[in-house]
MARKEKOL-449337 format. One record per residue: residue number from 0; x, y, z negated of N, C-alpha, C in turn; chain; residue in three letters. Coordinates in steps of 0.2 Angstrom, whole numbers, plus 5000, padded with zeros to 4 digits. Each point is the difference from the previous one (the first is absolute). Layout:
BEGIN
<site num="NUM" n_east="X" n_north="Y" n_up="Z" ca_east="X" ca_north="Y" ca_up="Z" c_east="X" c_north="Y" c_up="Z" chaine="A" residu="ALA"/>
...
***
This chain:
BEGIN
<site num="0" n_east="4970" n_north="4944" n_up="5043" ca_east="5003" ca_north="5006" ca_up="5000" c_east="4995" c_north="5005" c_up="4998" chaine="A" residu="UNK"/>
<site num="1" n_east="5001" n_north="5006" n_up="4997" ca_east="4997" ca_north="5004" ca_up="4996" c_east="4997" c_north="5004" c_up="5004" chaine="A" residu="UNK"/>
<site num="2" n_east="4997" n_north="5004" n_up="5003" ca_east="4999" ca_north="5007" ca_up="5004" c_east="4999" c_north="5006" c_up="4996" chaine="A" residu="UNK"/>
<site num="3" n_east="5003" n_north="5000" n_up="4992" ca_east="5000" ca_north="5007" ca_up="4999" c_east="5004" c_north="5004" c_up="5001" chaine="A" residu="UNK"/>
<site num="4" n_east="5000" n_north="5008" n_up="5005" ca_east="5006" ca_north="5003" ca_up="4997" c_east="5003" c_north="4999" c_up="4997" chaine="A" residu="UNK"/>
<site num="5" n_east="5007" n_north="5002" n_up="5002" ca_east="5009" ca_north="5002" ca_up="4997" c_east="5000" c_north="4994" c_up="4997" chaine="A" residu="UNK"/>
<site num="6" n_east="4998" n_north="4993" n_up="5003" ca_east="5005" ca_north="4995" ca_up="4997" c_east="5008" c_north="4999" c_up="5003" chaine="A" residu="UNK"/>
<site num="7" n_east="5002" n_north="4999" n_up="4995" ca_east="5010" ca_north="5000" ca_up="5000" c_east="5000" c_north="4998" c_up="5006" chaine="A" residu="UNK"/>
<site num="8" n_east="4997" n_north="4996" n_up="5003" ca_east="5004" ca_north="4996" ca_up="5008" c_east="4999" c_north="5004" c_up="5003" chaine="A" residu="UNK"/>
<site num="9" n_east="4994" n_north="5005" n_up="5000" ca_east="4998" ca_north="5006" ca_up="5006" c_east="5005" c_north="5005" c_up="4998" chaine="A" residu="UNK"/>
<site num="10" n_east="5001" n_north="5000" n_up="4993" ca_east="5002" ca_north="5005" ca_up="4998" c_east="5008" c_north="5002" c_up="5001" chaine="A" residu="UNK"/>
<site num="11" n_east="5004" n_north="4993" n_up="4998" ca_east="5008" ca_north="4998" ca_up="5004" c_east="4999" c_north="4993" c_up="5006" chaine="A" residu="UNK"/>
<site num="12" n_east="4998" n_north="5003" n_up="5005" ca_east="4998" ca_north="4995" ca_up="5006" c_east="5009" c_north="4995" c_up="4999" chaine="A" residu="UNK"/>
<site num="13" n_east="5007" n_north="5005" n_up="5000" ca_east="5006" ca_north="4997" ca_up="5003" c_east="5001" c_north="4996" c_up="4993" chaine="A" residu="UNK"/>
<site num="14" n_east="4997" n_north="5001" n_up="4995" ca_east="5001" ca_north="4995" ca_up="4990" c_east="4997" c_north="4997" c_up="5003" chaine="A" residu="UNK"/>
<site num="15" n_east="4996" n_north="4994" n_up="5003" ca_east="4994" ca_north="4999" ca_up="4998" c_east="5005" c_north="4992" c_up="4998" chaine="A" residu="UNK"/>
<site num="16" n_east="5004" n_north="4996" n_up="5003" ca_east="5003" ca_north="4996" ca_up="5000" c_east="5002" c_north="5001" c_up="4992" chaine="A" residu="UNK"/>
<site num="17" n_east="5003" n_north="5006" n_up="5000" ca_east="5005" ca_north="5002" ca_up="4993" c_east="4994" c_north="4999" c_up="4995" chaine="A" residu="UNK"/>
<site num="18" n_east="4997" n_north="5005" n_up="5002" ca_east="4993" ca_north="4998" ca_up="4991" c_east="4998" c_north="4994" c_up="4999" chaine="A" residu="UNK"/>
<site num="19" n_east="5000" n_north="4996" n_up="5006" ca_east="4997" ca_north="4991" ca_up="4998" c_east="5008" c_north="4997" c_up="4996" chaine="A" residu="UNK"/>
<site num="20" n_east="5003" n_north="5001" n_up="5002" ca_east="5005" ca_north="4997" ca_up="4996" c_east="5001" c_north="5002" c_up="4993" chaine="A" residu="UNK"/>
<site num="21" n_east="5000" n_north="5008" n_up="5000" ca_east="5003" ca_north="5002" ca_up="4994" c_east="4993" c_north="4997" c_up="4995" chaine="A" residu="UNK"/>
<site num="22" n_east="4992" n_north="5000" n_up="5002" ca_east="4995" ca_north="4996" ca_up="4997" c_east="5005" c_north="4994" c_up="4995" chaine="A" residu="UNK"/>
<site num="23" n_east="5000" n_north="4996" n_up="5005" ca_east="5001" ca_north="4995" ca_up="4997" c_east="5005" c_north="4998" c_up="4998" chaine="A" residu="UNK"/>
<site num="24" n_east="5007" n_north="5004" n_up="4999" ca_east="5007" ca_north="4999" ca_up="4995" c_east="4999" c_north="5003" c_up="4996" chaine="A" residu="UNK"/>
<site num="25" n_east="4996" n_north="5006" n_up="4999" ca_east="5000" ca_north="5005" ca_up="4995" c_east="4993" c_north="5002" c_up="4997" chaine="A" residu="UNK"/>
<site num="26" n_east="5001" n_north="4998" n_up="4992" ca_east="4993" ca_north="5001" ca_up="4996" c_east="4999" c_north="5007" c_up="4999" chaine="A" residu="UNK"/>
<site num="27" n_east="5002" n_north="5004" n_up="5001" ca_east="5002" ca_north="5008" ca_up="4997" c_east="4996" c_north="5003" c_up="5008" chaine="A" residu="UNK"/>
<site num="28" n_east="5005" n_north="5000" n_up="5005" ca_east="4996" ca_north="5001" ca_up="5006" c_east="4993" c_north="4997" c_up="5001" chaine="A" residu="UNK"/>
<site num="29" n_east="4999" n_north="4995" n_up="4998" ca_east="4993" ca_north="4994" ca_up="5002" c_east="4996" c_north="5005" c_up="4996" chaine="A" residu="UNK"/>
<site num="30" n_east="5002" n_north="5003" n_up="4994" ca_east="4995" ca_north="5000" ca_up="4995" c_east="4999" c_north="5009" c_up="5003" chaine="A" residu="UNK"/>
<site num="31" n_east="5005" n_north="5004" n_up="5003" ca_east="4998" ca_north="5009" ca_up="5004" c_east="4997" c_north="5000" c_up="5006" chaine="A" residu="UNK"/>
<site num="32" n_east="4999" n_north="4994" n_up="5004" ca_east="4998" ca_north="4998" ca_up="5005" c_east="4989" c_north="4997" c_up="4999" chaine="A" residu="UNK"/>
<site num="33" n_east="5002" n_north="4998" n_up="4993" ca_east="4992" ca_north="4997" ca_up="4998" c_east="4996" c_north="5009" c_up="4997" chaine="A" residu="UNK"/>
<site num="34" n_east="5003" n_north="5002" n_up="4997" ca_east="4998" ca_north="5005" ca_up="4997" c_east="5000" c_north="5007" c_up="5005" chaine="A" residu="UNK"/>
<site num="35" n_east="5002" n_north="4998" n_up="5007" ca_east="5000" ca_north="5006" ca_up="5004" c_east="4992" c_north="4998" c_up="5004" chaine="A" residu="UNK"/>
<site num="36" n_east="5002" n_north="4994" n_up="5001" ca_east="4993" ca_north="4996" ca_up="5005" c_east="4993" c_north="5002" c_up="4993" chaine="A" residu="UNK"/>
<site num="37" n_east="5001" n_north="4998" n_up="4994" ca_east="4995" ca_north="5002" ca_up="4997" c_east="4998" c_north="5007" c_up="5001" chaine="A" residu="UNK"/>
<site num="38" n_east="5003" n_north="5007" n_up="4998" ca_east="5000" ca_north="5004" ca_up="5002" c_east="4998" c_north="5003" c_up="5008" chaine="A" residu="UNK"/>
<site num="39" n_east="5002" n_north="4997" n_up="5002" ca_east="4997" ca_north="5002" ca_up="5007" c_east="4993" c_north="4999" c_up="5003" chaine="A" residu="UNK"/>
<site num="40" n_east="5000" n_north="4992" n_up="4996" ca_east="4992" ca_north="4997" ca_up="5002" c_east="4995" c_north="5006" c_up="4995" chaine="A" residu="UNK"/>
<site num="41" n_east="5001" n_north="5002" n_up="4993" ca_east="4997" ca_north="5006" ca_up="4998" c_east="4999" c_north="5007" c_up="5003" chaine="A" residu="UNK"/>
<site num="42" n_east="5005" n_north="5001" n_up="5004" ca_east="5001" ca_north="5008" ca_up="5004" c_east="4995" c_north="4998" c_up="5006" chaine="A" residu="UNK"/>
<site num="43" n_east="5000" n_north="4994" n_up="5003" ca_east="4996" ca_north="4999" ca_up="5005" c_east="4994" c_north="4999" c_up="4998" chaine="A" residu="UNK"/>
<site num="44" n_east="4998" n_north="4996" n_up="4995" ca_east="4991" ca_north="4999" ca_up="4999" c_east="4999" c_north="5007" c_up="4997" chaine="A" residu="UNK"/>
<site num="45" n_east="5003" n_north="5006" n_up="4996" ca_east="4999" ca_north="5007" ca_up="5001" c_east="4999" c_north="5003" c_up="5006" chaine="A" residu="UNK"/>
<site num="46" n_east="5004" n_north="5000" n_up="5004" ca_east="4999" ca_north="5003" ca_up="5007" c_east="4993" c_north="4997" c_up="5004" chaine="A" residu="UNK"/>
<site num="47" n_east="5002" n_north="4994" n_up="5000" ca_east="4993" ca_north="4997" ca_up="5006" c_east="4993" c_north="5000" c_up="4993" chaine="A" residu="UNK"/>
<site num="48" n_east="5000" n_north="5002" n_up="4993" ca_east="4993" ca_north="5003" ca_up="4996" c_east="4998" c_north="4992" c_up="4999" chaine="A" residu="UNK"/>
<site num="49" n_east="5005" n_north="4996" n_up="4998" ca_east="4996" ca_north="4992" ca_up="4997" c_east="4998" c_north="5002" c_up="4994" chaine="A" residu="UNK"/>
<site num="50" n_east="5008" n_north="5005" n_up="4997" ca_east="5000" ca_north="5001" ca_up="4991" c_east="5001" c_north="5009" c_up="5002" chaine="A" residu="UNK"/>
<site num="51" n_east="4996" n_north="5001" n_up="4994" ca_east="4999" ca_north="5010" ca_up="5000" c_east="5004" c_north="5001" c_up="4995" chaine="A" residu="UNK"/>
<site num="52" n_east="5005" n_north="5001" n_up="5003" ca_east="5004" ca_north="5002" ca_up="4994" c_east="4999" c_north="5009" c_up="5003" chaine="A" residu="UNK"/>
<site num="53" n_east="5006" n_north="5005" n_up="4993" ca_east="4996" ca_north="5006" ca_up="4999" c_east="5009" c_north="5002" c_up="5004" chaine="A" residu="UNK"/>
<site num="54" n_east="4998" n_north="5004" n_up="5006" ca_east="5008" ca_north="5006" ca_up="5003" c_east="5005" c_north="4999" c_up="4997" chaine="A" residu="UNK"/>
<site num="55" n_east="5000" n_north="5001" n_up="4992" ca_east="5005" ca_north="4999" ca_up="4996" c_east="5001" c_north="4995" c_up="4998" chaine="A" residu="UNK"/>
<site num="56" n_east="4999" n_north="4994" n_up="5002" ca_east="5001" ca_north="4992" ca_up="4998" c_east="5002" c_north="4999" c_up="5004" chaine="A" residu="UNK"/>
<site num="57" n_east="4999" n_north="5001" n_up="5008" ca_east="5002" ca_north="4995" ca_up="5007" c_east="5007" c_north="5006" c_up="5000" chaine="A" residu="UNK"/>
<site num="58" n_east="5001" n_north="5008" n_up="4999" ca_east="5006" ca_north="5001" ca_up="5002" c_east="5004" c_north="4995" c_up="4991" chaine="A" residu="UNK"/>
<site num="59" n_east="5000" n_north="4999" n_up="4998" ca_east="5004" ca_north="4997" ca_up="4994" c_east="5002" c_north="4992" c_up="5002" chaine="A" residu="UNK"/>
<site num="60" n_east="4995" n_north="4997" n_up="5004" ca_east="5001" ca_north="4995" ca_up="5002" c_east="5004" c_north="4999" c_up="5006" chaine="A" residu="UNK"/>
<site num="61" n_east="5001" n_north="5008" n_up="5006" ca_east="5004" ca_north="5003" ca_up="5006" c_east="5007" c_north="5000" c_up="4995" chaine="A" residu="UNK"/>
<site num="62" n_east="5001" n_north="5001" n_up="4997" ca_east="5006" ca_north="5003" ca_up="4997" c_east="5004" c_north="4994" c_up="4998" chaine="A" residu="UNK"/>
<site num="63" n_east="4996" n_north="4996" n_up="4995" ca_east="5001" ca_north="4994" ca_up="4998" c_east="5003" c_north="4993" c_up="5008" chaine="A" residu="UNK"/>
<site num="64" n_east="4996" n_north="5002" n_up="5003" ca_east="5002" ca_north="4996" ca_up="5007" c_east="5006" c_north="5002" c_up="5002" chaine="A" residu="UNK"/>
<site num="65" n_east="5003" n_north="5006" n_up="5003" ca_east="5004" ca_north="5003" ca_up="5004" c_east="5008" c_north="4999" c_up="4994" chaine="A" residu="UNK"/>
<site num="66" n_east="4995" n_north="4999" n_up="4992" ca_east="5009" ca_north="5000" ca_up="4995" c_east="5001" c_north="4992" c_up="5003" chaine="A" residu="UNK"/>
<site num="67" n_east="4997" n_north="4997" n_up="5000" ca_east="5000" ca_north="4993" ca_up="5000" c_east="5003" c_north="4998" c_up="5006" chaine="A" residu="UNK"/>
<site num="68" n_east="4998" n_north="5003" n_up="5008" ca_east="5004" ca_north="5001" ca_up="5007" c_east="5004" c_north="5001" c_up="4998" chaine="A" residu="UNK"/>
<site num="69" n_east="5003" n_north="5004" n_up="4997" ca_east="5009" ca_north="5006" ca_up="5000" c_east="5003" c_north="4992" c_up="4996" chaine="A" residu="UNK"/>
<site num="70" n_east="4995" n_north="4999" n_up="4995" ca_east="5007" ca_north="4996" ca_up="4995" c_east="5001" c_north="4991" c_up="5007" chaine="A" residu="UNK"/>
<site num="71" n_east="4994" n_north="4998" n_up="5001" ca_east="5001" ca_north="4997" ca_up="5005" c_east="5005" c_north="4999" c_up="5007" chaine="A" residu="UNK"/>
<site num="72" n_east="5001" n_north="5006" n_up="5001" ca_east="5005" ca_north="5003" ca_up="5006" c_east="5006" c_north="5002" c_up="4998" chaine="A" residu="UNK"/>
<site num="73" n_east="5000" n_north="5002" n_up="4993" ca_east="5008" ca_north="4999" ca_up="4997" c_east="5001" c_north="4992" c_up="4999" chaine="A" residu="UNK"/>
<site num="74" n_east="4999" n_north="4995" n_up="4999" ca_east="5000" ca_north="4994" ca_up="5003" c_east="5001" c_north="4997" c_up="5004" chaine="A" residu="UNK"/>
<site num="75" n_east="4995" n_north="5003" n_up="5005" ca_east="5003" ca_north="4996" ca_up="5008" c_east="5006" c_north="5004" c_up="5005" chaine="A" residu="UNK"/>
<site num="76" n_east="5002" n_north="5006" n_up="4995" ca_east="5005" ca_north="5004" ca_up="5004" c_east="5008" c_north="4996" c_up="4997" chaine="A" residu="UNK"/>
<site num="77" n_east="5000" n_north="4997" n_up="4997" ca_east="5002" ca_north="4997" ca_up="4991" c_east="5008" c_north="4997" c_up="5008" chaine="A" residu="UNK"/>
***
């Protein structure tokens, strides 16, 4: 298991059953759910200073994260 912040299970503790299944019936969800973890592992090696990215990078990459929560949570509210 991962320990970077705001992953999904931390993120919807009561989904976490919900997200492993919708994973593996659904390529569309599998495929918002991989591209949120990408992103986030980004916003975190910028936050903990693994990768220097520049203010304006890590908020674009913040932005991109939290569209990607909303569109995921439209989903698990589904």
């Amino acid at each position: 298991m991962s320990h970077t912040p705001h992953g999904l299970a931390a993120e919807f503790p009561e989904f976490a059953l919900k997200l492993s299944a919708m994973k593996e019936k659904d390529a569309h969800f599998a495929k918002l759910v991989a591209e949120y973890d990408a992103v986030n592992g980004k916003v975190h090696r910028a936050e903990t200073r693994l990768e220097l990215l520049s203010a304006a990078e890590e908020d674009v990459l913040r932005k991109q994260r939290a569209a990607l929560k909303d569109h995921i949570w439209q989903h698990l509210k589904a």
